[in-house]
C-alpha positions as CSV (number, residue, x, y, z in Angstrom):
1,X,0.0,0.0,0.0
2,X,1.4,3.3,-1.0
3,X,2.1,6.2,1.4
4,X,-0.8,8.1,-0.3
5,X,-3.3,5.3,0.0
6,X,-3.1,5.5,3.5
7,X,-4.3,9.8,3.7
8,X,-7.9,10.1,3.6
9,X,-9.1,12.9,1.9
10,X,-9.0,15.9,3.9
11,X,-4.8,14.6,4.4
12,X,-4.5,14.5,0.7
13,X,-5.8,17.8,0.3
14,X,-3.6,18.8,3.1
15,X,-0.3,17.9,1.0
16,X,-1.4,19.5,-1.9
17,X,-2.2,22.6,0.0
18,X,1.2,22.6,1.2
19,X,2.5,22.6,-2.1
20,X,1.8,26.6,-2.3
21,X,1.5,27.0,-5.8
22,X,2.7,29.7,-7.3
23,X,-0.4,30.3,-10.3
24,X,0.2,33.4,-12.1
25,X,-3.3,36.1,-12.7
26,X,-3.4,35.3,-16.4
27,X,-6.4,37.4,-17.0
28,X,-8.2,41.0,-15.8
29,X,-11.3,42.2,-15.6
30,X,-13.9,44.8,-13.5
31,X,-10.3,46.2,-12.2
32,X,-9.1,42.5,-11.1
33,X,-6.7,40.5,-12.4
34,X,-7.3,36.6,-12.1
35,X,-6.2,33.3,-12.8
36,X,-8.7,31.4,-14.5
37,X,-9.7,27.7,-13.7
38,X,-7.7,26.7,-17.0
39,X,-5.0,27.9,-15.6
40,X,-5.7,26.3,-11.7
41,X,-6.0,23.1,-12.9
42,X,-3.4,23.2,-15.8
43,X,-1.0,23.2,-12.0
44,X,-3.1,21.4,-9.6
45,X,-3.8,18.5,-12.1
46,X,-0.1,16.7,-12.0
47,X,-0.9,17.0,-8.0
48,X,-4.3,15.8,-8.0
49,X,-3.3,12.9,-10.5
50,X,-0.2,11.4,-7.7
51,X,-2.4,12.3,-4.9
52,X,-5.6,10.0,-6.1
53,X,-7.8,12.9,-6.7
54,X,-10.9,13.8,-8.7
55,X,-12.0,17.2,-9.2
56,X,-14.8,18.1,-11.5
57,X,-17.6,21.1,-11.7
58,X,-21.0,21.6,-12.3
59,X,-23.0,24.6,-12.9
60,X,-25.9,25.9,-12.0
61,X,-28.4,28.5,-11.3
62,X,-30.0,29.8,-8.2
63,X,-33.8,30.8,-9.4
64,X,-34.4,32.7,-5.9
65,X,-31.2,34.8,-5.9
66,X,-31.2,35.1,-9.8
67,X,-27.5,34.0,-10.1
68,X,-25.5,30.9,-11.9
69,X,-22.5,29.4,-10.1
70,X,-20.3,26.8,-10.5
71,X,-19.7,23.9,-7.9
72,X,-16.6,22.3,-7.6
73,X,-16.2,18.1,-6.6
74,X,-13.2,16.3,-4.9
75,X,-13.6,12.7,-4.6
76,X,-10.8,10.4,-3.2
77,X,-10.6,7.6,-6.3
78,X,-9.7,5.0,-4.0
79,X,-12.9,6.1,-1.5
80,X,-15.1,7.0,-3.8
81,X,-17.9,6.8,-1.3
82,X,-16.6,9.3,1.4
C-alpha cells in the first residue's frame, strides 16, 4: 500500500495545500486580475493525479437569488464513497 493510500481525503488535500502553488493572474477584468480555472487546474492536475484525486464542476443557477454558479467536486478515487 502506498504512502498516499493511506491519507484520507481531507490529508491529501492537506499535502497539496502545502505545495503553495505559485499560479500566475493570467487574465483581468472589473479592475481584477485573475487566474482562471484553466490555468488552476493546468497546475493542480499533476498533484491531483499522484495524490488519487478527482475534481470536477458543475454549474448551475439559483432561481431565488437570480444567479448561476459553479460547484466544484473532490472525490478520493480509492474512497469513492466518502
Amino acid at each position: 500500500m502506498s504512502e498516499v493510500s493511506k491519507l484520507n481525503l481531507w490529508q491529501k488535500m492537506s499535502v497539496i495545500q502545502g505545495e503553495n502553488l505559485d499560479i500566475a493572474k493570467d487574465k483581468q477584468a472589473h479592475g481584477y486580475k485573475y487566474a482562471t480555472l484553466d490555468k488552476i487546474m493546468e497546475a493542480l492536475n499533476p498533484l491531483l493525479f499522484t495524490n488519487k484525486l478527482l475534481v470536477y464542476h458543475e454549474t448551475g443557477y439559483d432561481k431565488e437569488e437570480k444567479l448561476s454558479f459553479l460547484k466544484t467536486i473532490v472525490k478520493d478515487i480509492e474512497k469513492p464513497e466518502d
